[in-house]
N, C-alpha and C positions, 0 to 999 in steps of 0.2 A: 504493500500500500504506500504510494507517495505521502513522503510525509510534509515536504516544503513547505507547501501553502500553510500547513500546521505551525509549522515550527517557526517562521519567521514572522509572522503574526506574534506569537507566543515571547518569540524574547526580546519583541520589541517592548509586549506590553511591560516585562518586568524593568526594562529602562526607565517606563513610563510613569510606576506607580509612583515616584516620590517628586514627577514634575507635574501632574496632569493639577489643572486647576479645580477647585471643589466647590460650586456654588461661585461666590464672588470672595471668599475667603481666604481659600487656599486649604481648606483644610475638608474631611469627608459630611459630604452634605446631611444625613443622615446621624452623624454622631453630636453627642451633646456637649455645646460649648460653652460648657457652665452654668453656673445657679443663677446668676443674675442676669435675668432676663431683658434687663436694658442693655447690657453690653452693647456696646454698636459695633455692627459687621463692618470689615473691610469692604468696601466698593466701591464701584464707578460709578462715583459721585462727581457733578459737576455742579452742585448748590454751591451752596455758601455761608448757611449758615448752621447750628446742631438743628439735628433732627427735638422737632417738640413733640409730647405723645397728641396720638390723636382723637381729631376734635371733627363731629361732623359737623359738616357745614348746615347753615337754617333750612329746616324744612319745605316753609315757605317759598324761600326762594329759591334752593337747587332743583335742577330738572327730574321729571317726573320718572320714576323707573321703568320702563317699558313692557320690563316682563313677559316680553317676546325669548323662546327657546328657538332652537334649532333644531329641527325635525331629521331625525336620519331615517336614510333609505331601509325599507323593509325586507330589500332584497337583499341588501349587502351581506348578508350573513348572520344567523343568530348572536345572540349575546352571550357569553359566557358561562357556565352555570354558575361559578365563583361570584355572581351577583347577588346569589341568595343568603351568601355571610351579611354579619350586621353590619349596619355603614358606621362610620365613623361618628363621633357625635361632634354638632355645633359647635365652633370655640365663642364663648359667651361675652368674651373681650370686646369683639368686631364690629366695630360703629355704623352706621349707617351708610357712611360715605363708603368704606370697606365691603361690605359687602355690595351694592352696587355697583365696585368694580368686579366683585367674582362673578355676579350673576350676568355681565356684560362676557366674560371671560367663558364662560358655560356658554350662554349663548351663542356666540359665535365660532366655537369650538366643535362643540356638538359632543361636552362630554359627557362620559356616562353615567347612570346615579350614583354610581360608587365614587367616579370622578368628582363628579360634582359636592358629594358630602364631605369628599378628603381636602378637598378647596377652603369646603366651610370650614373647617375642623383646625386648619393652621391659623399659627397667629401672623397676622397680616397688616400694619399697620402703616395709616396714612402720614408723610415726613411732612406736616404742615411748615411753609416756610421754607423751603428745601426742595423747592421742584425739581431741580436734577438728583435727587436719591433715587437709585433702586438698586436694592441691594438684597442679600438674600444670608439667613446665619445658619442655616440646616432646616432638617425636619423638626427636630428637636428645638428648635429656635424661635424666632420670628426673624420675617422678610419686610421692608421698607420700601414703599413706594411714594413718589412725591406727584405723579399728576396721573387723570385716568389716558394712560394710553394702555389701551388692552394690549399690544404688542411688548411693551416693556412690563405689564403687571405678568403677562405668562409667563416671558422672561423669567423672573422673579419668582415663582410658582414652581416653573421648571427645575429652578436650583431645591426649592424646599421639600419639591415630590419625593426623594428617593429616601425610602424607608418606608411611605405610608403600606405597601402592598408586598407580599411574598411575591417571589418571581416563579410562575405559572412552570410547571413543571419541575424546580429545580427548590422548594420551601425549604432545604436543608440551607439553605445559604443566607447568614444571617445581615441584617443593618447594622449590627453591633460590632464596631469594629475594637480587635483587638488591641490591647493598650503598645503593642510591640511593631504593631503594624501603622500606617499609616490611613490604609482604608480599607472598609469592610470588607467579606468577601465576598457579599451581593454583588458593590461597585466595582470590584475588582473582576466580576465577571461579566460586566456590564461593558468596561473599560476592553477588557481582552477581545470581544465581541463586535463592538465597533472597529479594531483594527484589522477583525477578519471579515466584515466586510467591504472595508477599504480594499480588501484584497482579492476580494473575490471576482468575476470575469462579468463584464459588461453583460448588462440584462435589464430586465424592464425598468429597473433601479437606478440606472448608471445616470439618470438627469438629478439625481441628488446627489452621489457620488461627484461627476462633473462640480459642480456646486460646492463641495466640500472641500473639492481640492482648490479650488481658486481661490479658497481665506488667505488672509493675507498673512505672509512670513510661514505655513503649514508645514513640517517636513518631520521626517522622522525623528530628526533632534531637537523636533521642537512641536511634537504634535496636540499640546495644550490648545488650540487655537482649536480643533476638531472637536476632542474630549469637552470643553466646554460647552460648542454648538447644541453637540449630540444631549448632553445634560440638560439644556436649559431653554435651546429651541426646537426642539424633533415635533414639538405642538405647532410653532410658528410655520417650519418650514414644508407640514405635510397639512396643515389645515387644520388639522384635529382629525383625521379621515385614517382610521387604522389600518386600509386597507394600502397607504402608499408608506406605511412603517416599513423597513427591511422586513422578512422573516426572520432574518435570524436574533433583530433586536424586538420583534414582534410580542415576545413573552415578558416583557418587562413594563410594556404599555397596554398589555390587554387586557387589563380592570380597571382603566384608566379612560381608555377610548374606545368608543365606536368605528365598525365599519361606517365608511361613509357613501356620497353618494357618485363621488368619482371613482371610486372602484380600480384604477390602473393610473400610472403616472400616463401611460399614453393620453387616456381621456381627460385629466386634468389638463395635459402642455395642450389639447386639441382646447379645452373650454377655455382656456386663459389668453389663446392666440387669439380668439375670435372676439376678446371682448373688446368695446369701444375705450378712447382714451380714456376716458371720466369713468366708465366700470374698471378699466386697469389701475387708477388713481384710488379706485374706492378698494378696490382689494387690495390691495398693496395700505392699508391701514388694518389688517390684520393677518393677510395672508404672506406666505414666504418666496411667493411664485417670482415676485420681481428679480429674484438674484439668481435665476435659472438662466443658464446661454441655452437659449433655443431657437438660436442664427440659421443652425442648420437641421435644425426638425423640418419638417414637410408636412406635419400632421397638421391639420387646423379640426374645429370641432368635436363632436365625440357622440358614438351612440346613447341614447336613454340619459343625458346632459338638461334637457330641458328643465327640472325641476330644480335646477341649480341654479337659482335668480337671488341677486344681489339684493335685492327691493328684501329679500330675508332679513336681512342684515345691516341695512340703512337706518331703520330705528336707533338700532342699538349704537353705530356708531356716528349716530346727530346726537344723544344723549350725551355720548361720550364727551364729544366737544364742545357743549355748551358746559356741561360740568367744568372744561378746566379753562372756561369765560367764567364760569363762576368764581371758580379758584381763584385768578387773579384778580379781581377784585375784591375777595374774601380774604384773599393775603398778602396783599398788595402792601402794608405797613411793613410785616414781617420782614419784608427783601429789602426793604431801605437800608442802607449802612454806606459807611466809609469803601473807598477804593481799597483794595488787597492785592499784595504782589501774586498769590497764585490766580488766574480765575479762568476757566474756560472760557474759551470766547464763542468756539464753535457750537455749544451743547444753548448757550443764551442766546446768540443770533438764533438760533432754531429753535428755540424756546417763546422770544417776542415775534418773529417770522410768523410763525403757528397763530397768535393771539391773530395779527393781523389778518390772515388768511381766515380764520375762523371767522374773525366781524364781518369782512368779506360775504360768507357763507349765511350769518347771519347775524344780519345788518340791526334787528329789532331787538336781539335778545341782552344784551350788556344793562339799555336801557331801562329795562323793563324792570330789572333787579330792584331791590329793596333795601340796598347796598348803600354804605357811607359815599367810597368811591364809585360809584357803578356809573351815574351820569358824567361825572368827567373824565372817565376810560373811554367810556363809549363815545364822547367829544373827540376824544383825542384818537380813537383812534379811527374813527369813521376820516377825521380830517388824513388820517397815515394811509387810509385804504385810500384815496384819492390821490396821495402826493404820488404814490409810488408810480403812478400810470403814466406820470412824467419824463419829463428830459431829465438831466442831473444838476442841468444848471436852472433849471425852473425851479424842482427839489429845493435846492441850498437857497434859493433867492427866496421862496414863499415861506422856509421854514426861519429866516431872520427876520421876516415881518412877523409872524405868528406865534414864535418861544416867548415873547414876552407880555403875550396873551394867555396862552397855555403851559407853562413853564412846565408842564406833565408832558410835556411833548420829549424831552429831553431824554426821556426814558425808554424811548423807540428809538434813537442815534440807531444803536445795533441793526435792527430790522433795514436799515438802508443800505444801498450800495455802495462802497469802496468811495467811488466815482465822487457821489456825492459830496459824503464827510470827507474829502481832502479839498474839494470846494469851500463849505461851512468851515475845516477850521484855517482855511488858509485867510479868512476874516481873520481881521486883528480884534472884532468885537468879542467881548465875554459875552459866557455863556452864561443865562440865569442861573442865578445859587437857590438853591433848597434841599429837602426830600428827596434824594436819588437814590434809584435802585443803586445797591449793592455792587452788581456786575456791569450795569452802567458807567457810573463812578469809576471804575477799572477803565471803564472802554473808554472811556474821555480822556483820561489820563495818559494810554496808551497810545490814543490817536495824538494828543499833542506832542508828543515824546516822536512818534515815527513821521509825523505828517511832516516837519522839520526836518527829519534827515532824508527820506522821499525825497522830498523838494531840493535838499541842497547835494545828492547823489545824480538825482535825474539833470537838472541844472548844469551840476560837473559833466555829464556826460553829454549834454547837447552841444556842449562847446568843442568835449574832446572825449571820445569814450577811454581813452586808458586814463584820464583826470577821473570820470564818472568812477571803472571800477573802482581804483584807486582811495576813493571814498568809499565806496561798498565794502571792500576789504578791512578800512580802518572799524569800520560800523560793527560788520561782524568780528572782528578780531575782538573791539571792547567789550564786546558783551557776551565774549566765548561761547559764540555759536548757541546761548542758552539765556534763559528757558525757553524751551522748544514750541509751547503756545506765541511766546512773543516775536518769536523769529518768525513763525508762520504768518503771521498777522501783517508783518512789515512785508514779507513774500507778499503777500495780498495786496497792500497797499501802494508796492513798489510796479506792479504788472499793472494794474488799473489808473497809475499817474498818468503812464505816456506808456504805452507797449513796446513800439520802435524804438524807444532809447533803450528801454530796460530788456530787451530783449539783445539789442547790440552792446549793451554793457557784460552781457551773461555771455555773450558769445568769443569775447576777449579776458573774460578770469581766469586768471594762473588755475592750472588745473586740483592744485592743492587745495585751494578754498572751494572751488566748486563741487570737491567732492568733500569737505565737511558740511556745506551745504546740502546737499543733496541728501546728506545723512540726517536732518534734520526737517526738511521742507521736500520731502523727494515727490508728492502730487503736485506742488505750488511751481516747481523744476522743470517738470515736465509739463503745468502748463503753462509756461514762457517760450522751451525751445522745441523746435521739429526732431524726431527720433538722430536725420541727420546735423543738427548742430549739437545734440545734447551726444550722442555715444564719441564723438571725438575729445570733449572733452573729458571721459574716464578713458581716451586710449583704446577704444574698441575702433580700428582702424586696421585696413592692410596691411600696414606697415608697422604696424606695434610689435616690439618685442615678446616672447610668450608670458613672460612674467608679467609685464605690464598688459599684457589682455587677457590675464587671468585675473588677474585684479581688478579691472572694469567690470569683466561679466560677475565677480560676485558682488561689487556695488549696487551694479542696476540690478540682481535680481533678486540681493539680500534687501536695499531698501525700492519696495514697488510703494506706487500710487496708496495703494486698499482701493484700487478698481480693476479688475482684471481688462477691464476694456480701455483702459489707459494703457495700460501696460501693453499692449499686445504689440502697436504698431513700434513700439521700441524694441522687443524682442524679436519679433518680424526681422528686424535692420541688424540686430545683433546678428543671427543667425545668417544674415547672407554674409557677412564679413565673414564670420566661420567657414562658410560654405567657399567662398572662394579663397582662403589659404589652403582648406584643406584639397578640395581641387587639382591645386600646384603643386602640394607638397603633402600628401596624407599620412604620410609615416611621421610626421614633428607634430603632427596635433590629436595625437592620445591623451597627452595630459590634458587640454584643454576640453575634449569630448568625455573624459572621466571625473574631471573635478565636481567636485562635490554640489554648487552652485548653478552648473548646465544642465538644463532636462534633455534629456536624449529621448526623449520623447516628443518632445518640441520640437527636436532638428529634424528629427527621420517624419518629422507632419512636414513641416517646413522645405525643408530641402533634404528630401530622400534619396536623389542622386547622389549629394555631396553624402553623406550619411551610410549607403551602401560602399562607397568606395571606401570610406575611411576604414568600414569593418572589414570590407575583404583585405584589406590592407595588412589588415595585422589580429591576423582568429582570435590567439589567444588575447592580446589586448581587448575584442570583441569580447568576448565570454569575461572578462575580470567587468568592462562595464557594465554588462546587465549583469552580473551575478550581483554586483555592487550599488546597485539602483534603489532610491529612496523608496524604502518596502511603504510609505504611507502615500505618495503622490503618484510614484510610477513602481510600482513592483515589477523587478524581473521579468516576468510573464507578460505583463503589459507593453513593455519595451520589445520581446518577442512577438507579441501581435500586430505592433507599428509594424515591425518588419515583414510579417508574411503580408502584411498587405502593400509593399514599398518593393521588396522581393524575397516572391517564395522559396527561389533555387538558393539564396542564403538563408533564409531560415532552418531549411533542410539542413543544411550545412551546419547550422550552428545546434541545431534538436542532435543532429547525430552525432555529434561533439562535445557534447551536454551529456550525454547517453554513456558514452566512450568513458567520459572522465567519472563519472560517477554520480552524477547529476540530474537522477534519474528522474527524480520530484519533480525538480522546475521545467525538464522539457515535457513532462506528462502533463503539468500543469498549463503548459503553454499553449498542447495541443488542445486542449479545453476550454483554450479561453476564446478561441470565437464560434462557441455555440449558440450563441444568439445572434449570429450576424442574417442568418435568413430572417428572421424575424425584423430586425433592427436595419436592414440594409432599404425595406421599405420606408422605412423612416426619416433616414438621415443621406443626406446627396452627398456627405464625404465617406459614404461605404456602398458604391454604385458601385463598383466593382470587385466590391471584396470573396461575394462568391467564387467568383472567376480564379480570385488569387487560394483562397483557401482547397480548391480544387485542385490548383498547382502546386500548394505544396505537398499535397495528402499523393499526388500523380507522383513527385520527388520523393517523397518518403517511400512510397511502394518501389520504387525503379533502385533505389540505393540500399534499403535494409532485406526487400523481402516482405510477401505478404503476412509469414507467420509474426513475424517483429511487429508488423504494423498492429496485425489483429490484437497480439497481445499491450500494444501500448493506447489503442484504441478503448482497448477494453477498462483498464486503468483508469483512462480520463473517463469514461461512462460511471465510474462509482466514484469517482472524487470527489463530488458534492451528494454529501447524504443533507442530514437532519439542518444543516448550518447553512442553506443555501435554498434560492428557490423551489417549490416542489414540482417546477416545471423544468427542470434542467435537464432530465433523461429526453425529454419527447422533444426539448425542443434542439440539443446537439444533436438527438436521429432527424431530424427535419435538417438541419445545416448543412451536415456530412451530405447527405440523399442533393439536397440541392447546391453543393457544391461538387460532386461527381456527375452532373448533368450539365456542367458547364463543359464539359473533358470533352475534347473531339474526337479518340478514341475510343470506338467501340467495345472493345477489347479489352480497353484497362477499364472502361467504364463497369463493364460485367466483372470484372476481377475486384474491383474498391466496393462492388454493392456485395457480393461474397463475405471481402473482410470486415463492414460495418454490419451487416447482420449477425455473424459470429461474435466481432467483438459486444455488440448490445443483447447479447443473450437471448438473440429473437423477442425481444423485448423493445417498444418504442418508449417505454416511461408511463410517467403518469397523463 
């Protein structure tokens, strides 16, 4: 029995257990973090002030509960029997405003009763004052939220689930974690779990997969970024819809959640392609579907989809957003304070953004409150929905008529563009003094501090760009590249002065400073230069030494955007640079196609030419790189499948080289891995021919081992995924093999390959 796929799943996990992240703490979600119950959790937090316990808001005047559920499909599959233990009982702590976000949370989830009473049962408490908390201290704990966004309260949720429920078939495995260990051995098997399906062979799954891997910095040495996902969004990112859960992580959500009523990730990518901008906008406020690449799906629509209407779910999330128009004027005193050196800037721009979009949406409701401030929010920002539809210099002109009207206007700075505020404060006028938000106060501070050096960097550089850097240089030097919020800010503020200076200033920085830059502002970097001004300066050029273009690629691909779709047309540009040394010279660039920071998976997408030649170049070099390949983003086997679809007569070569050395696992496992390509090839326009290729190599493996070899390695890959994988994996690699020996224009070998796939599936198609 191959054991690969076992084993390197397996000793990753134990690398993993004392980095993976636990909740937002760092420690196992599930275990209890002491008696004192207010401890405050570690989290990503972008408030500002202590969390206060919480206080619902007036009855009166918060929005009305809706009390709308989410109906799940009847066909989806029965419900568990395990729903007939007793539910949890109600935590009695939980105020009003708290449980109207769980019942928002249920609602749009569509969880189950057991889910939905294990919801009610944690402590869950609102961070009045503190809109950017959410943070989570275990099961055993309490979770802190500071505004109703159902996406960050499940968040939060997510973190505090693991313990509520034994794991469905496996109740020997406790939430209690041992005092010597670091995490339970539920989570420990939860953890191990998740890395084997990372590893497992593209299948109807592989659109979350995709997904998973594109988090930003993910890799085996650092696969925290996943384990957290999978802990705290596996609700966000499949709907609440049990049926797009992996299987193999399926037992640990299945008292948790319902089947739902998209049934296949096929007919989700089909329903969410087809929906209108304004329905993608509306989903994308609770659903996870927005951070799927499905560039290259083909699917649109989906059968028996119709009863999947948004207008379900629009109650619950108008409710949501007038609640946190209620919030900020409910806690509009609390956020007042002095400027602070730490302050998020991005988490409050998108904080006051949201207010104003919300008024936007609903223009009557601020008013309407009962509120101390509620009329002059809703003055102020009915006048902020207006300005924005402006020019920037209309902006800056109407808003120096009007601050000393509305001196509450000051408090929106944030909500505006770049553009703007370096107009307004390039006024020598002050700004009115009062009552300022906390994070405001900051942002004022900060603009005058950058809006000055902006001005006399951009300035330097229209006259002379090596004056300009020259100044940027000194800027950044004093402030040693740090704090990394503040540096980003002036990035912002420097690209929105004048683009053409600031672009031709970035385009002559000594390479030294552009890549401490880059280490701290690597989105803001990328979007000043084009792929080709930004990789010349890390030295990703023809002509770079290997060292110094080893060095660049793991810049650019140690620090990315956190967009994958940023990032792409830079890696794009990397890879032809690659592709044409290697070319030239394929024997000098093994180190640079092994290093640790290259996806070889990305090349052989990319440029497969260059990519086969380097491997035929040098076998054994070949087999140390995919033996060596990031078992979390690209596993071995996966770096095999690029190739039999790039070419099959070297995969051949390299399965039977694999074989020879002893490496019997991963070429068995290789040959298995595109068992879903009939399936999936109807899908997706970058596997239009992979039939064809898959057929080719199975034609090479028969012509070089022998049919008995094949049958017996055929047969291998047919039981390699039992209990831990699809239950559709037998029937659907006998459909692959069948339609990939029908692409063969050999008669002859064609009757010979349907011989050895019959023998090897034991006369069996699966399930």
């Amino acid at each position: 029995m191959p054991i690969f796929r076992i084993v390197l799943p397996v000793l990753l996990f134990f690398g993993l257990v004392f980095l993976a992240c636990q909740g937002e703490t760092g420690q196992d979600p599930a275990a209890t973090q002491g008696k004192d119950p207010n401890n405050n959790p570690a989290t990503i937090s972008s408030g500002t002030s202590i969390p206060a316990p919480s206080v619902a808001p007036s009855s009166t005047a918060s929005p009305t509960n809706s009390g709308v559920r989410r109906d799940k499909s009847q066909a989806a599959g029965p419900v568990s029997a395990t729903t007939q233990r007793p539910l949890p009982t109600p935590n009695p702590n939980n105020t009003p405003w708290v449980k109207e976000r769980l019942d928002a949370v249920v609602g749009l989830y569509g969880l189950s009763e057991e889910g939905a009473a294990l919801v009610g049962s944690l402590d869950l408490r609102q961070t009045r004052g503190d809109p950017g908390f959410f943070g989570s201290y275990g099961f055993n704990s309490w979770a802190g939220v500071g505004e109703a966004k159902p996406i960050g309260v499940m968040h939060e949720l997510g973190h505090s689930y693991w313990g509520g429920f034994p794991i469905e078939g496996s109740p020997e495995l406790s939430w209690e974690r041992p005092s010597s260990q670091e995490l339970s051995p539920a989570l420990q098997s939860y953890h191990a779990d998740v890395l084997a399906f990372m590893a497992q062979p593209p299948d109807g799954f592989e659109i979350l997969r995709q997904r998973l891997r594109n988090l930003p910095k993910l890799s085996s040495a650092n696969p925290e970024p996943l384990i957290h996902n999978l802990e705290a969004d596996m609700v966000y990112n499949t709907g609440g819809d049990l049926a797009l859960v992996p299987p193999i992580l399926r037992r640990y959500w299945s008292r948790f959640l319902m089947p739902g009523s998209f049934g296949s990730w096929e007919n989700a990518v089909g329903w969410f392609r087809g929906l209108s901008r304004d329905d993608r906008s509306m989903a994308g406020k609770f659903l996870g579907f927005e951070h799927l690449d499905l560039r290259s799906y083909n699917v649109t629509g989906g059968p028996d989809l119709d009863s999947v209407s948004l207008e379900d779910y629009r109650e619950i999330l108008v409710r949501e957003e007038k609640q946190r128009l209620f919030d900020l004027a409910d806690q509009f005193d609390l956020l007042i304070g002095d400027a602070q050196k730490e302050e998020n800037f991005g988490f409050w721009r998108g904080y006051l953004r949201d207010k104003v979009d919300l008024h936007r949406r609903h223009p009557d409701y601020m008013a309407s409150l009962e509120l101390e401030r509620a009329a002059t929010l809703a003055e102020a920002l009915e006048f902020t929905v207006d300005l924005v539809r402006r020019s920037p210099v209309d902006q800056a002109s109407r808003l120096r008529r009007e601050l000393s009207n509305q001196p509450i206007l000051i408090n929106f700075l944030p909500a505006l563009e770049n553009e703007t505020l370096l107009l307004l404060f390039a006024d020598s006028a002050p700004l009115p003094e009062g009552p300022t938000l906390q994070a405001t106060a900051s942002f004022v501070d900060r603009l005058n501090r950058f809006g000055r050096v902006v001005d006399q960097v951009i300035e330097a550089g229209r006259r002379n760009r090596l004056q300009g850097a020259a100044e940027l240089v000194g800027f950044l030097e004093g402030t040693g590249y740090a704090p990394e919020e503040d540096i980003k800010l002036f990035f912002e503020l420097f690209g929105d002065s004048h683009r053409g200076t600031a672009t031709g200033i970035l385009r002559i920085l000594d390479k030294d400073s552009f890549r401490r830059s880059i280490e701290v502002a690597p989105f803001h970097l990328r979007s000043l230069l084009t792929a080709d001004e930004l990789l010349p300066k890390l030295n990703i050029v023809p002509s770079a030494g290997l060292d110094e273009l080893a060095l660049g690629i793991a810049i650019l691909v140690e620090e990315p955007s956190g967009n994958f779709i940023v990032d792409e047309p830079y890696l794009l540009a990397m890879y032809r640079v690659v592709a044409d040394r290697t070319l030239e010279n394929p024997g000098e660039m093994a180190g640079i196609l092994g290093q640790e920071s290259f996806s070889m998976e990305g090349f052989i997408m990319a440029q497969p030419a260059a990519a086969v030649t380097a491997m035929r170049s040098d076998m054994e070099a070949a087999l140390t790189i995919v033996g060596h390949s990031d078992a979390v983003i690209s596993p071995p086997a996966r770096i095999m499948y690029r190739l039999i679809h790039a070419d099959p007569d070297l995969a051949s070569d390299m399965m039977v080289a694999l074989d020879e050395q002893g490496d019997t696992g991963l070429m068995v496992e290789s040959l298995a891995y595109f068992a879903y390509d009939d399936e999936r090839s109807k899908l997706l326009s970058g596997l239009a021919d992979a039939l064809g290729q898959d057929g080719k190599l199975l034609q090479a493996l028969l012509k070089e081992q022998g049919a008995e070899w094949l049958t017996q390695r055929l047969g291998e890959a047919f039981s390699l995924h039992g209990g831990d994988g699809p239950e559709d994996f037998r029937s659907r690699y006998r459909s692959t093999l069948d339609a990939a020996v029908a692409t063969l224009e050999d008669a002859d070998e064609q009757e010979e390959l349907r011989r050895v796939i019959e023998t090897a599936a034991g006369n069996k198609s699966g399930r």
